[in-house]
C-alpha positions as a printed Julia matrix, in Angstrom:
296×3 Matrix{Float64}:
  10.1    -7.8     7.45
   8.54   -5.12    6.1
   5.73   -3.82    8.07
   3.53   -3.03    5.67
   3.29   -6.39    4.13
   0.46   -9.24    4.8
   2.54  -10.2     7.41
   3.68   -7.12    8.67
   2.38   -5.39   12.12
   1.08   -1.88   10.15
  -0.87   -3.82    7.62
  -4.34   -3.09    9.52
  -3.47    0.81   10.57
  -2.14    1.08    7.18
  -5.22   -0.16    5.26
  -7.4     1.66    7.87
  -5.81    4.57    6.34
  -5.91    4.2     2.5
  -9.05    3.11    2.85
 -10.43    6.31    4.45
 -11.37    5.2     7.83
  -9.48    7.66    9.6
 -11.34    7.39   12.84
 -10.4     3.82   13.57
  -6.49    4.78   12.2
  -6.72    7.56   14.91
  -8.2     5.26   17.46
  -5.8     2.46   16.61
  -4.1     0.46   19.74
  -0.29    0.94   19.32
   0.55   -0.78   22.82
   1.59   -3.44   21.69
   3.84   -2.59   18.54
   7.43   -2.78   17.72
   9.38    0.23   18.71
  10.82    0.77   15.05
   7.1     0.77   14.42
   5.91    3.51   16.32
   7.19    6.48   14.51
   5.32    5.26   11.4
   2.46    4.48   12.98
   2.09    7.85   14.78
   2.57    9.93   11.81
  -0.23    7.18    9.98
  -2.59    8.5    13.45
  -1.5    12.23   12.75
  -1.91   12.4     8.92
  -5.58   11.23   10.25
  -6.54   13.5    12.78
  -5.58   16.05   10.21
  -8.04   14.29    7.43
 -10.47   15.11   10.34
 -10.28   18.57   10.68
  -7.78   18.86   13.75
  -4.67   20.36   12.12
  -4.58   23.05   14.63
  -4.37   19.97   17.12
  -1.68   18.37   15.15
   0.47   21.28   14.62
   0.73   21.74   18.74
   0.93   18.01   19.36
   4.39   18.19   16.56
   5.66   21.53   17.43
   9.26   21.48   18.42
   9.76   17.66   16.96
  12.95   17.13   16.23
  12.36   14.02   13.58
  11.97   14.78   10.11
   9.12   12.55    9.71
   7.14   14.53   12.78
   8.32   18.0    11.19
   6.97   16.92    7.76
   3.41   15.98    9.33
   3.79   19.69   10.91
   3.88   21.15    7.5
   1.2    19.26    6.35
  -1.04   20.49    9.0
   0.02   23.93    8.86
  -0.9    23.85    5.36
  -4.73   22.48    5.97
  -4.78   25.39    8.32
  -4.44   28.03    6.04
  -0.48   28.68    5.92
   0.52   27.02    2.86
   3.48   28.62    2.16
   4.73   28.32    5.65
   4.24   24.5     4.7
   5.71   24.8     1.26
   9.04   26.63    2.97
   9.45   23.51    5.89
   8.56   21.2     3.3
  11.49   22.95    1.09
  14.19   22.66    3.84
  13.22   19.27    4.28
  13.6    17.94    0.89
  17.7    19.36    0.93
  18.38   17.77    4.61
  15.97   14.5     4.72
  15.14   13.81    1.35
  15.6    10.22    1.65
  13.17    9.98    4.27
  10.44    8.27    2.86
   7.69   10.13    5.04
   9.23   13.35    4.33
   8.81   12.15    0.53
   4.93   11.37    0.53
   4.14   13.67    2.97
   6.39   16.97    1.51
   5.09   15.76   -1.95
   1.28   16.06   -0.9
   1.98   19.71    0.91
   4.02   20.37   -2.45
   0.84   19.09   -4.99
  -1.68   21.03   -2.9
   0.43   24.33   -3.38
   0.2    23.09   -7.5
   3.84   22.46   -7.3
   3.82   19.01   -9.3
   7.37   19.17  -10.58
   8.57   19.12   -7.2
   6.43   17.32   -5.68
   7.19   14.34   -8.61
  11.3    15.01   -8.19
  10.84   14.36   -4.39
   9.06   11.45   -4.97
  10.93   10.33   -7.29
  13.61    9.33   -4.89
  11.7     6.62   -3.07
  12.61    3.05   -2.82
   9.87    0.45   -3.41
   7.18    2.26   -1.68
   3.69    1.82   -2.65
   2.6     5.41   -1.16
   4.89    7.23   -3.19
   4.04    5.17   -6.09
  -0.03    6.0    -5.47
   1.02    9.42   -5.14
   2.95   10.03   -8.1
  -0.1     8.12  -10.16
  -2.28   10.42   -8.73
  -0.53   13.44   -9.54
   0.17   12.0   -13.28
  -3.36   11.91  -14.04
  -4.2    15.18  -12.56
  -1.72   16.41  -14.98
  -3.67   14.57  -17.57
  -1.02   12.11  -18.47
  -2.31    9.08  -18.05
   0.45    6.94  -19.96
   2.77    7.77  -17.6
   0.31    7.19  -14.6
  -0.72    3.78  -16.38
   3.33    2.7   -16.9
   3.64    3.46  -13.01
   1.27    1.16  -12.09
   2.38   -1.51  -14.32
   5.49   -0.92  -12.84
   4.31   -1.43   -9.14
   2.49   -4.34  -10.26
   5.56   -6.26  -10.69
   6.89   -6.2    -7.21
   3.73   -5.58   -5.19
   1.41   -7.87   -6.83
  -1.52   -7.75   -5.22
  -1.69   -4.77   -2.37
  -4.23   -3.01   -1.83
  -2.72    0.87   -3.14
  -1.51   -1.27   -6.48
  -5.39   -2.09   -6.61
  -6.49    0.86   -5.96
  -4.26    2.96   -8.46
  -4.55    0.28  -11.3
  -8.4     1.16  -10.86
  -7.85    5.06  -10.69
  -6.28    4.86  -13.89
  -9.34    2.43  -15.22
 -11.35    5.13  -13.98
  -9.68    7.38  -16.41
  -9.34    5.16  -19.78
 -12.47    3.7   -19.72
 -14.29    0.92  -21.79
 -13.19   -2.41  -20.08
 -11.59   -0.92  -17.06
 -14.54    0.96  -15.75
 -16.27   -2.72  -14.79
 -12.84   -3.71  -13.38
 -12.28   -0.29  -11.11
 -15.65   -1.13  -10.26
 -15.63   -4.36   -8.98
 -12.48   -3.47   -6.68
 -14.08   -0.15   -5.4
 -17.22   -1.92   -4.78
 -15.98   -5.06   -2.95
 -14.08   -2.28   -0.53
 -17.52    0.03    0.21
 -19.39   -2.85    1.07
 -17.66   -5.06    3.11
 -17.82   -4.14    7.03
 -14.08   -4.22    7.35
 -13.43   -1.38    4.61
 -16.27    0.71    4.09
 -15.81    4.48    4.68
 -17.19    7.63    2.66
 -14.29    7.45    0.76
 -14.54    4.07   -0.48
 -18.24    4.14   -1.1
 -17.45    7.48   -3.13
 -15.58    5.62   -5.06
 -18.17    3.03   -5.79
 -20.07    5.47   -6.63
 -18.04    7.36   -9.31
 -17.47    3.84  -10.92
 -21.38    3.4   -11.03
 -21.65    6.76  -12.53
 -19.24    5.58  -15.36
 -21.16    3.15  -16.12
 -24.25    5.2   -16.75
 -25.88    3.31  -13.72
 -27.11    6.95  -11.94
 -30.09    5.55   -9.6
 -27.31    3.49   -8.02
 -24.43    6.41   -8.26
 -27.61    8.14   -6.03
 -27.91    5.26   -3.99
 -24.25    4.94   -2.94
 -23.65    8.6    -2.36
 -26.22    8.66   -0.22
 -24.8     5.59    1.69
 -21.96    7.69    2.0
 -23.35   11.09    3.05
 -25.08    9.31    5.81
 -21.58    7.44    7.05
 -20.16   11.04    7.1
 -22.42   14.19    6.49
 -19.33   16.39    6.1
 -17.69   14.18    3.1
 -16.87   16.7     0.99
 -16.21   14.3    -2.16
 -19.42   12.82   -1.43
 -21.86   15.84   -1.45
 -19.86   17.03   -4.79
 -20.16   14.02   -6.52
 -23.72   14.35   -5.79
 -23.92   17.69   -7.29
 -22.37   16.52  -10.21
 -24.95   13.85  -10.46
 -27.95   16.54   -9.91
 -26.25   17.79  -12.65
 -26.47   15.1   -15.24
 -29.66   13.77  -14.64
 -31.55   17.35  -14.43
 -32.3    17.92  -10.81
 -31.88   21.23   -8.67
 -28.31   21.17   -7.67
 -29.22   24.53   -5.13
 -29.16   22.66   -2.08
 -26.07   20.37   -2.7
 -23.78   23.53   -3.7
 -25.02   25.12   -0.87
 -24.28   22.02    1.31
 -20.8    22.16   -0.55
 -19.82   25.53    0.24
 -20.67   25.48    3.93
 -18.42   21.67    4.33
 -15.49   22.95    2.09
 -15.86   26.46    0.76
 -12.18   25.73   -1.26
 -13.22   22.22   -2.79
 -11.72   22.11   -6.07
 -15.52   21.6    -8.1
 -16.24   25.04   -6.45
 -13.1    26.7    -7.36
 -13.07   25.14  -10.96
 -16.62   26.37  -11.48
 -15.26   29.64   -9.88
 -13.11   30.39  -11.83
 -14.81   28.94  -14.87
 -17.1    31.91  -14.52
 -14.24   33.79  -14.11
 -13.03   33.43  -17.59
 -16.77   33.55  -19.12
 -17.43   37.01  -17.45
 -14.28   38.31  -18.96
 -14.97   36.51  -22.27
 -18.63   38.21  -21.97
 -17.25   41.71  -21.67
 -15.59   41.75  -24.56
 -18.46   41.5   -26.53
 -21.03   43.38  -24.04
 -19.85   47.0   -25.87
 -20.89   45.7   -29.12
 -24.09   44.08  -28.02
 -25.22   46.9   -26.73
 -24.61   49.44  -29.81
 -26.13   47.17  -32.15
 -28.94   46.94  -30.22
């Protein structure tokens, strides 16, 4: 049986974690599981505690581990502490020796799309077999690249032989997200049915809600939501930039949420686009600052 399925005995840890409620994933009982469960649930528990800020925790509790799964976790960690291509270079080795490994594949192919490596990260990925986090993954990494036909024909893929799991929910509506008119109501009713209910709200899903709402030119409740978020985890870094963005469009100061931004996560990628952003317009500027100034 697969254990990932409705029936299956990593349905609950698994959901825990897709749906961004990495405490409880790192809190979850694994007593009373299978043994040819408990590798995948420890790495689910371990990918966690590093979505909560203790990769220098992880990286000690994996050091020396002789599974690839374990070393693969390692790399991710080592990354989120600052040593990305240390990560990049285990992540490498791994792919040649245990690409078939399907947590060396989701894992290795995050580490490799954080380090802007999307060709490998897709061609490890691409070797999965029926797995729904490899298939979320390589959607996500498809419409970062701005192709969302080929993020859209993934999912429609998936759709066939996952029918209706929770990641094939959750990219079909990611991909709404991104082509709009009809599809922003439907992303919006699954994102919004997950932040509300008890079982599966987390900052993440009530971000998502939220993003929706803002899609749908509904800002006082975008406002609303974030908010709901912010105050189930003041250090959501998706949460306090979305609000920023939404300062933005509706004319309010946005001081006090970049500054709230840059002490959470100094590297998010809104303050590094803007960075360099005003990279290129100061270098645009200067071209035309020798001129200005004669004529004047």
């Amino acid at each position: 049986m697969d254990p990932y399925s409705a029936e299956g005995e990593l349905i609950n840890i698994h959901n825990h974690f897709h749906q961004g409620q990495f405490q409880d994933v790192a809190d979850y009982p694994t007593d009373s599981l299978s043994p040819e469960n408990l590798l995948a649930a420890r790495v689910l528990q371990l990918r966690a505690r590093v979505n909560l800020g203790e990769a220098k925790k992880v990286l000690a509790d994996v050091k020396g581990a002789s599974e690839p799964a374990l070393q693969a976790v390692g790399a991710l960690a080592e990354q989120r502490a600052g040593r990305s291509d240390a990560a990049v270079a285990t992540i490498t080795k791994l792919a040649e020796t245990a690409g078939d490994d399907a947590t060396v594949q989701i894992v290795g192919g995050t580490v490799f799309q954080a380090a802007g490596q999307s060709e490998e990260a897709l061609a490890l990925l691409s070797q999965h077999d029926s797995n729904l986090d490899a298939v979320a993954l390589i959607v996500q990494i498809h419409l970062q690249q701005n192709r969302n036909d080929l993020a859209l024909k993934e999912v429609v893929a998936a759709r066939r032989w996952a029918q209706d799991s929770l990641l094939v929910n959750l990219a079909e509506s990611w991909v709404g997200l991104r082509l709009g008119g009809e599809r922003y109501q439907q992303a919006f009713y699954v994102f919004e049915e997950l932040a509300q209910a008890p079982a599966s709200s987390s900052a993440r899903t009530l971000v998502a809600q939220a993003v929706s709402e803002l899609h749908l030119g509904r800002t006082e409740e975008a406002e609303a939501v974030l908010e709901q978020a912010i105050k189930a985890d003041p250090e959501s870094a998706d949460a306090i930039a979305n609000l920023l963005v939404l300062s933005v469009l509706t004319g309010k100061d946005t001081t006090e949420a970049a500054a709230q931004l840059q002490s959470v996560d100094a590297q998010h990628a809104l303050l590094t686009d803007l960075e360099d952003k005003s990279s290129l317009f100061d270098k645009a500027a200067s071209k035309y600052q020798a001129k200005v100034a004669s004529s004047a």
